[in-house]
MIVO-358028 format. One record per residue (C-alpha): y, z, x. Coordinates in Angstrom, 2 decimals, decimal comma, padded with zeros to 5 digits. Layout:
N
<rec><Y>Y</Y><Z>Z</Z><X>X</X></rec>
...
END
This chain:
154
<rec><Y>073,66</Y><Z>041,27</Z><X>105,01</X></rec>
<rec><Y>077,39</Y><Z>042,08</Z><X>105,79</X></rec>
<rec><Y>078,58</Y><Z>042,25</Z><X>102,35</X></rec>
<rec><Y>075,28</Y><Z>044,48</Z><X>101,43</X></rec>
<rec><Y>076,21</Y><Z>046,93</Z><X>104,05</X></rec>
<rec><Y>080,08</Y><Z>046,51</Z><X>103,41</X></rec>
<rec><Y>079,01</Y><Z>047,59</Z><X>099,36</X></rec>
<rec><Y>076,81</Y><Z>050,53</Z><X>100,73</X></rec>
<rec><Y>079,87</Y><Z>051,91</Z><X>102,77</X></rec>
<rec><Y>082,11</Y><Z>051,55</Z><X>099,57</X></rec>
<rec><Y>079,51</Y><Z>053,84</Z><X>097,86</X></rec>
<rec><Y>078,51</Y><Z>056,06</Z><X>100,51</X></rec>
<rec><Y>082,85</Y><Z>056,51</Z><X>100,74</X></rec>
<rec><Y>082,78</Y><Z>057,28</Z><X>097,10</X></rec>
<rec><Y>080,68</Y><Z>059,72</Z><X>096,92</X></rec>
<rec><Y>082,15</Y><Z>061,64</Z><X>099,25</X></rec>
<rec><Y>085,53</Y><Z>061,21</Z><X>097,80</X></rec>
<rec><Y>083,30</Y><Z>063,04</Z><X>094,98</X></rec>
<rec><Y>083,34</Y><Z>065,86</Z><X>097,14</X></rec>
<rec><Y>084,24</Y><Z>069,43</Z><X>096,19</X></rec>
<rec><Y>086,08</Y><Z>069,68</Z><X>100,00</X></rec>
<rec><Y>089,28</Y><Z>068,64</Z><X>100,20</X></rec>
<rec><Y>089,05</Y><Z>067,22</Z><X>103,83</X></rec>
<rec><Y>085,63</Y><Z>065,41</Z><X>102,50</X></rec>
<rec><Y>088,18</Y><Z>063,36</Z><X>099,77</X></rec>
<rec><Y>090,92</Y><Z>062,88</Z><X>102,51</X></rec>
<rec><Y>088,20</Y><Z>061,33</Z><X>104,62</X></rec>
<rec><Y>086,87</Y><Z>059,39</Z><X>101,89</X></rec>
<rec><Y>090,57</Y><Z>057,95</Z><X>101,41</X></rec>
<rec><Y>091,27</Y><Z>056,77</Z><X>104,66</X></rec>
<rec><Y>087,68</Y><Z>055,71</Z><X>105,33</X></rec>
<rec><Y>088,30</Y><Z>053,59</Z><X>101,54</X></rec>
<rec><Y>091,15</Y><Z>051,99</Z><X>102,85</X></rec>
<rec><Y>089,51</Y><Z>049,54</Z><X>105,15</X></rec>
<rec><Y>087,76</Y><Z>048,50</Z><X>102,23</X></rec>
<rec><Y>090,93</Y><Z>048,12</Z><X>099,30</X></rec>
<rec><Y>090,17</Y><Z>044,29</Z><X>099,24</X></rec>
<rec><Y>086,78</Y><Z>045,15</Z><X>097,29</X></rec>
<rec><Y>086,63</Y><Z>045,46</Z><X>093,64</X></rec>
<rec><Y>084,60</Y><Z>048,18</Z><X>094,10</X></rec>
<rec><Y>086,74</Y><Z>050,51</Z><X>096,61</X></rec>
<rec><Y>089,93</Y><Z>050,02</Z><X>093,70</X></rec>
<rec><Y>088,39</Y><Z>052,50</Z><X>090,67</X></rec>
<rec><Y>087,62</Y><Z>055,47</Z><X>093,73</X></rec>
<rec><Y>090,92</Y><Z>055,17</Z><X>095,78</X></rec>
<rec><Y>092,89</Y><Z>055,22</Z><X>092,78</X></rec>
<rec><Y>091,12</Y><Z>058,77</Z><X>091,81</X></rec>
<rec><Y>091,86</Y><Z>059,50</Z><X>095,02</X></rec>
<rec><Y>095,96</Y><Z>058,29</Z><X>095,17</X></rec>
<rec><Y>096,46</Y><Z>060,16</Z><X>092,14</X></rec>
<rec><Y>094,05</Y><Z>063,69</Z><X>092,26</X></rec>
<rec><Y>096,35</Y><Z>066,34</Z><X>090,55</X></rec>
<rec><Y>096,90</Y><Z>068,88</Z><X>092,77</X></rec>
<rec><Y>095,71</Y><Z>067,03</Z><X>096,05</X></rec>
<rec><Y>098,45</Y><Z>066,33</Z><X>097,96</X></rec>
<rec><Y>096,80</Y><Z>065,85</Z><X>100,92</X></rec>
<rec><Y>094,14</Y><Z>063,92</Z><X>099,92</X></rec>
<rec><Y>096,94</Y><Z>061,55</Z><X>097,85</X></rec>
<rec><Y>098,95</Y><Z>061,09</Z><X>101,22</X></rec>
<rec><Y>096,39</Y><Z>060,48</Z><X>103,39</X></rec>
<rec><Y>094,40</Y><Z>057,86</Z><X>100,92</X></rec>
<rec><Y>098,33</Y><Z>056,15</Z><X>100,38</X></rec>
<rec><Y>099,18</Y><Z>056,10</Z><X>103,66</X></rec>
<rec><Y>096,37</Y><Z>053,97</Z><X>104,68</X></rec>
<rec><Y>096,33</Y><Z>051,94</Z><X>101,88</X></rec>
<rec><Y>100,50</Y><Z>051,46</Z><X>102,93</X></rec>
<rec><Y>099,40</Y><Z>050,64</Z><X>106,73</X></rec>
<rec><Y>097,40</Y><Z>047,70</Z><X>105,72</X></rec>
<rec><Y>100,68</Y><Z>046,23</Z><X>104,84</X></rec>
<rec><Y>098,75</Y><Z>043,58</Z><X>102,79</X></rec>
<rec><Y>098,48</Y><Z>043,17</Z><X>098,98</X></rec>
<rec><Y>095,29</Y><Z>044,80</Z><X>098,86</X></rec>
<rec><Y>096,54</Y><Z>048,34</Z><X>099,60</X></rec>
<rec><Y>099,85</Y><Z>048,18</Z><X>098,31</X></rec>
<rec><Y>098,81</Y><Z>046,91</Z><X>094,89</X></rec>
<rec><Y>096,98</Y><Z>049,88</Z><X>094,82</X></rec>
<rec><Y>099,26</Y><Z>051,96</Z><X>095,90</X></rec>
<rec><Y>101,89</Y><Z>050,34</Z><X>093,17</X></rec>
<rec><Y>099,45</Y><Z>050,39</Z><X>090,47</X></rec>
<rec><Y>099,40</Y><Z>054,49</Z><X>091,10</X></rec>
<rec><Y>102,79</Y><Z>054,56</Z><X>091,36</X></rec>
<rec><Y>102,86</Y><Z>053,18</Z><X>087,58</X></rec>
<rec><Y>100,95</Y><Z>056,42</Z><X>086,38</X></rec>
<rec><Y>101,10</Y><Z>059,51</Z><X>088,73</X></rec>
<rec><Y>102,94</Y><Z>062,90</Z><X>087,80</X></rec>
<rec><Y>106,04</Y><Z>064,05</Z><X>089,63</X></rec>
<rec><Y>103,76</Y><Z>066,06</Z><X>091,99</X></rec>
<rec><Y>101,80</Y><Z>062,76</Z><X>092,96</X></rec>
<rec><Y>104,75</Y><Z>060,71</Z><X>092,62</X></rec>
<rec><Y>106,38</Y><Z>063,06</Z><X>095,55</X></rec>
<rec><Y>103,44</Y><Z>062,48</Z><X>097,68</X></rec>
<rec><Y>103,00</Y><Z>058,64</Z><X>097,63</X></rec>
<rec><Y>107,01</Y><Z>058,35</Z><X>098,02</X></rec>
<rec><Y>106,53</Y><Z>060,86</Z><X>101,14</X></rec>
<rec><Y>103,79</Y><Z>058,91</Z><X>102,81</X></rec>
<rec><Y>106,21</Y><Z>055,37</Z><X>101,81</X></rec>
<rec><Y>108,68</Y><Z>056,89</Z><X>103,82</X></rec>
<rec><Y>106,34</Y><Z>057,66</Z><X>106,39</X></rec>
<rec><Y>104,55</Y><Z>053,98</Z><X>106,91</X></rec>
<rec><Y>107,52</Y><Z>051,90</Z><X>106,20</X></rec>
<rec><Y>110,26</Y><Z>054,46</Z><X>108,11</X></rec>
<rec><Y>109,89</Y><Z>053,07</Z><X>111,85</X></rec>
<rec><Y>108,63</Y><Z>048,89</Z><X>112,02</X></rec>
<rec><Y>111,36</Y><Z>046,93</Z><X>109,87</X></rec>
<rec><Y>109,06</Y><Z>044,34</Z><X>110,26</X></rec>
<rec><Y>106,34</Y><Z>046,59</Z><X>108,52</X></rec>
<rec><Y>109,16</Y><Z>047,32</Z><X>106,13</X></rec>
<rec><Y>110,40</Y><Z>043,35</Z><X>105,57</X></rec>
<rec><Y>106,54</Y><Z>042,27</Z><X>104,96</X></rec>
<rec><Y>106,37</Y><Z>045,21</Z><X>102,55</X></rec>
<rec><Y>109,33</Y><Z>044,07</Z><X>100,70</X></rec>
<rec><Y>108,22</Y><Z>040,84</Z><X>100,46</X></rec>
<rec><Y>104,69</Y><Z>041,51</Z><X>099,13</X></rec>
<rec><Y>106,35</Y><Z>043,80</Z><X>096,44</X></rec>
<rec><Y>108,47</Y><Z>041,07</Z><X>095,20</X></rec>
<rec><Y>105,12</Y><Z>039,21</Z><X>094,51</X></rec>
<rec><Y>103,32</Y><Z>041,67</Z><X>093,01</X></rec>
<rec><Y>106,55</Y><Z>042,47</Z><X>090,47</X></rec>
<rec><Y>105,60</Y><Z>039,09</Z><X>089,04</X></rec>
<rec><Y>101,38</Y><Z>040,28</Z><X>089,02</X></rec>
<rec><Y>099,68</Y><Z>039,83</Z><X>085,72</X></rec>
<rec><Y>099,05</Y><Z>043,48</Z><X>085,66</X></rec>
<rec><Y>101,52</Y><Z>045,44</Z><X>084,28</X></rec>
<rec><Y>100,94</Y><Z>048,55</Z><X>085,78</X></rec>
<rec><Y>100,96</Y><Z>046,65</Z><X>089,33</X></rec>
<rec><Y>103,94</Y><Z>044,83</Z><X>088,35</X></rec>
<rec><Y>105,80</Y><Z>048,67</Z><X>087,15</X></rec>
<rec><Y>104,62</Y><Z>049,91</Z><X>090,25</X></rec>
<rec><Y>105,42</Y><Z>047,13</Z><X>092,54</X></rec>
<rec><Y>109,75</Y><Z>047,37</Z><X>091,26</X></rec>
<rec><Y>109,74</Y><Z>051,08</Z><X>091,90</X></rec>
<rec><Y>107,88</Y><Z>050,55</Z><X>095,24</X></rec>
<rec><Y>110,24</Y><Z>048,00</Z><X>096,19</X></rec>
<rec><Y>113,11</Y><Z>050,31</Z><X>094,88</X></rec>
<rec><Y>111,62</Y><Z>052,95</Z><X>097,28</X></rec>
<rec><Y>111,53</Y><Z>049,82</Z><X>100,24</X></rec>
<rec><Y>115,13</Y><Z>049,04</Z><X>099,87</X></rec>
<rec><Y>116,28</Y><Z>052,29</Z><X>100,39</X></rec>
<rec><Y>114,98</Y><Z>052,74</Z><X>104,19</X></rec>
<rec><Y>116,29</Y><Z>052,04</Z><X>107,21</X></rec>
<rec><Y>113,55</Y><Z>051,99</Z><X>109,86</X></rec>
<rec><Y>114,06</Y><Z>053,10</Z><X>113,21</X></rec>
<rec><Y>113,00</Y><Z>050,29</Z><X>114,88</X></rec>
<rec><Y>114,07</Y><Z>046,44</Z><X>114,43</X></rec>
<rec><Y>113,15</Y><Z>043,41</Z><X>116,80</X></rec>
<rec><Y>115,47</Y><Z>042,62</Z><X>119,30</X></rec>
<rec><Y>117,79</Y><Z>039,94</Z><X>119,04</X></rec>
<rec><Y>118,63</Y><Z>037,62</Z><X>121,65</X></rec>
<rec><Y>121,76</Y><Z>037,68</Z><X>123,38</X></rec>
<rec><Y>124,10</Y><Z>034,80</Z><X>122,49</X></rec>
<rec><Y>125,36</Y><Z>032,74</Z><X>125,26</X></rec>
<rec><Y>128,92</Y><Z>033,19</Z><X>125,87</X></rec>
<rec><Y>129,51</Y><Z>035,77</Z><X>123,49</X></rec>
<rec><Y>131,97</Y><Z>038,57</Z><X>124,75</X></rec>
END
């Protein structure tokens, strides 16, 4: 029954990323997210990544696919990255910044998913996935774990 129900919220989410409202498809986005590692949720959250003239709705729907920090969302997230417009492009690169800009742990993980998924059968994942990682390399979060004080160091 779990998967039935987990199907009927991937429809029920894209449908209202059908939406004429703009805060309807942002909703759908995030709401999507949870659900990236389903064939199904791919086809809508891509529309949703890469709406022309949605900027919102393409920030919000990347930057939860980008806080899953898993392959799921970010080969999403890279396969969009293969196709968008400069507008779009600006927007996924902006929310990038945003996910991966604080935890460099977030940001190391990140990295080394997108070094997998440069090698994925897909081209359009594997396109992505370089200029993702090209976008990766050039942060510098705020925060980094701490490292432990060596003994007798001066």
């Amino acid at each position: 029954m779990g998967s039935d129900l987990r199907r009927a919220a991937v429809a029920a989410l894209g449908e209202l990323g059908r939406s004429d409202d703009w805060r309807d498809r942002a909703d759908a986005g995030h709401g999507l997210a949870a659900f990236a590692e389903m064939p199904e949720a791919v086809g809508p959250l891509l529309e949703l990544v890469l709406g022309p003239g949605d900027s919102f709705v393409t920030r919000r729907t990347a930057e939860s696919l980008l806080r899953r920090v898993d392959r799921s969302g970010l080969s999403i997230v890279a396969s969009a990255m293969a196709v968008a417009d400069a507008n779009c492009s600006d927007w996924i690169h902006t929310a990038v910044l945003d996910v991966f800009g604080i935890f460099a742990t977030d940001l190391d993980e990140a990295l080394r998913l997108c070094e997998e998924l440069a090698q994925d059968g897909d081209d359009r994942i594997a396109r992505g996935a370089r200029e993702l990682h090209e976008d990766l390399t050039a942060i510098d979060p705020v925060l980094r774990p701490v490292q432990p004080d060596r003994a007798g160091s001066s």
